[in-house]
N, C-alpha and C positions, 0 to 999 in steps of 0.2 A: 743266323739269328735275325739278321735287316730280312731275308726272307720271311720269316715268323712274324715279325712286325709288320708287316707288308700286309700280308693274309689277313693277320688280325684285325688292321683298320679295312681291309676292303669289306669284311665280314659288318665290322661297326657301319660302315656306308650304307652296305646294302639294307642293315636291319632298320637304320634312320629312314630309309628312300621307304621300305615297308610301312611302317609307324606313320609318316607323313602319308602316306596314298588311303590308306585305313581312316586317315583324320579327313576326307575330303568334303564331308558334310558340315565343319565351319567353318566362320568367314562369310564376306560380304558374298550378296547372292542380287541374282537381278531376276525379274518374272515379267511374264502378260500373258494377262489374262482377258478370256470375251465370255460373252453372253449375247444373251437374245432378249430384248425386252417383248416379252408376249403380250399384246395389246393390237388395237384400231390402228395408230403410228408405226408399229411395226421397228422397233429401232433395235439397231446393237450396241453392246456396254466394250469398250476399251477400258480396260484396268492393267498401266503398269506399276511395280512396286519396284522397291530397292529394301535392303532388310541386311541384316546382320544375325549372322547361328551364332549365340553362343557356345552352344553343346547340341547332343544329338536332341533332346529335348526341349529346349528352349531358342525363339528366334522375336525378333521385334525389328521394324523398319514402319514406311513410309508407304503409302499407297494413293495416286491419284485416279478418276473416273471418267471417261468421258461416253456420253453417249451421240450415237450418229444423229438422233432425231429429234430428239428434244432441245438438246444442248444445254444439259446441266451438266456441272461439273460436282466433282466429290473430292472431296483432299482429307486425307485421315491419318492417323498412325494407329498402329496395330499391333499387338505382341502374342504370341503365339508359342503356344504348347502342346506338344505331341502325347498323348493319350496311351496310344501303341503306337511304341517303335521298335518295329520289325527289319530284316536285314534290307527288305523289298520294301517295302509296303510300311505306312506309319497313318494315324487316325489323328485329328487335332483340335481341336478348341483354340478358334481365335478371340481374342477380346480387341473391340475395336474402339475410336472416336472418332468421328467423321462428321466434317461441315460441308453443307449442301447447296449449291447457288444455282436458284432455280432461273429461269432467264425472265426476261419481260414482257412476257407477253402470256396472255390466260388462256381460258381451254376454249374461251368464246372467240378469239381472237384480237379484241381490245387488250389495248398497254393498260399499266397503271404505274402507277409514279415510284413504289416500293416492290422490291427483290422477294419473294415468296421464297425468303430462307431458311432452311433446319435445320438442326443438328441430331446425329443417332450417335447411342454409345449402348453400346451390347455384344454378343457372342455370334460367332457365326460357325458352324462347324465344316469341317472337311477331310481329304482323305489324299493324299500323297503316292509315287509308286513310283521307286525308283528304274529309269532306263537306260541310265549309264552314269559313268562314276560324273559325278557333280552334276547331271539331270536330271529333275523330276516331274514326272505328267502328275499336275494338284488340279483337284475339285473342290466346288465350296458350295454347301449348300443350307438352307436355314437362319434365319435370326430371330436371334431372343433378345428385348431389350427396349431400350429407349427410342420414340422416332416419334420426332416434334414433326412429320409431316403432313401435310393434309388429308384429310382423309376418301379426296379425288386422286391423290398419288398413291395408296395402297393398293395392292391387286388385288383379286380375289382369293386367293389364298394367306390374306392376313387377318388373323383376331385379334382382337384384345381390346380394350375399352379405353379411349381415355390415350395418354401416350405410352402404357405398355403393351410393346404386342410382339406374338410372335408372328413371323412371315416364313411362309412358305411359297410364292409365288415363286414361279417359271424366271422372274426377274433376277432374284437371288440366285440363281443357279449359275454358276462361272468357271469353265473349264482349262489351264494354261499348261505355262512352262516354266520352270523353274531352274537356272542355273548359279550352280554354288560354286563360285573361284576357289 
């Protein structure tokens, strides 16, 4: 009988160890990601994040920016939902806020006394693929939405009139890593 009970709980073990290895997509997660800012400057975007899965479809965290050549910074939070979620492979709509601190100095090269700063808050989409249990290679590309920025900081692939626009520039484009504890 102690053998029967034995078996029994090792059986209960192994199906919890399963059940938990199956769940390894939430939970707190860390990422970095880069880019290329396409332009005269020539610069690269660092973006790390930290974030929280709460399910296979829903995640929200923290994301700061920095780029090599400019030296603005981007500090945001983001929440984010998966679209399709596939065993591999998952599609996403992030919705972001993000404040922009641009430095002090202008394109002519004279200071001025005030921060040319702005805020976006919009969608950006992207595309996930998993490459091992708790890693994923994410892309992101696109925004839709609000961007109080100047309209010498758009590339050429943004329209919209006014502070709605969508972007498409090479800037927005950001390819990482993604790992879920």
């Amino acid at each position: 009988m102690k053998a029967l009970y034995s078996l029994f709980a090792a059986a209960m073990l192994l199906c919890s160890a399963a059940a938990s290895a199956q769940n390894w997509n939430k939970g707190p997660f860390v990422e970095l990601s880069v880019g290329d800012g396409v332009g005269d400057s020539g610069y690269t975007l660092i973006a790390p994040a930290v974030g929280y899965r709460f399910s296979n479809r829903w995640s929200a965290g923290f994301r700061m920016q920095f780029d090599t050549g400019i030296d603005y910074n981007v500090f945001g939070l983001f929440g984010q939902y998966r679209l399709v979620d596939l065993r591999r492979f998952d599609v996403f709509a992030e919705g972001q806020v993000s404040y922009v601190r641009n430095p002090d100095v202008m394109l002519d090269g004279s200071t001025k006394a005030m921060y040319d700063n702005y805020a976006e808050a919009g969608v950006t989409f992207g595309a996930s693929c998993r490459l091992w249990k708790g890693l994923r290679l994410t892309a992101r590309y696109l925004y839709l939405g609000y961007s109080g920025s100047s309209s010498y900081r758009r590339s050429d692939g943004c329209w919209g009139d006014g502070n709605f626009v969508l972007d498409a520039g090479w800037n927005r484009l950001q390819v990482g890593l993604q790992y879920t504890f």
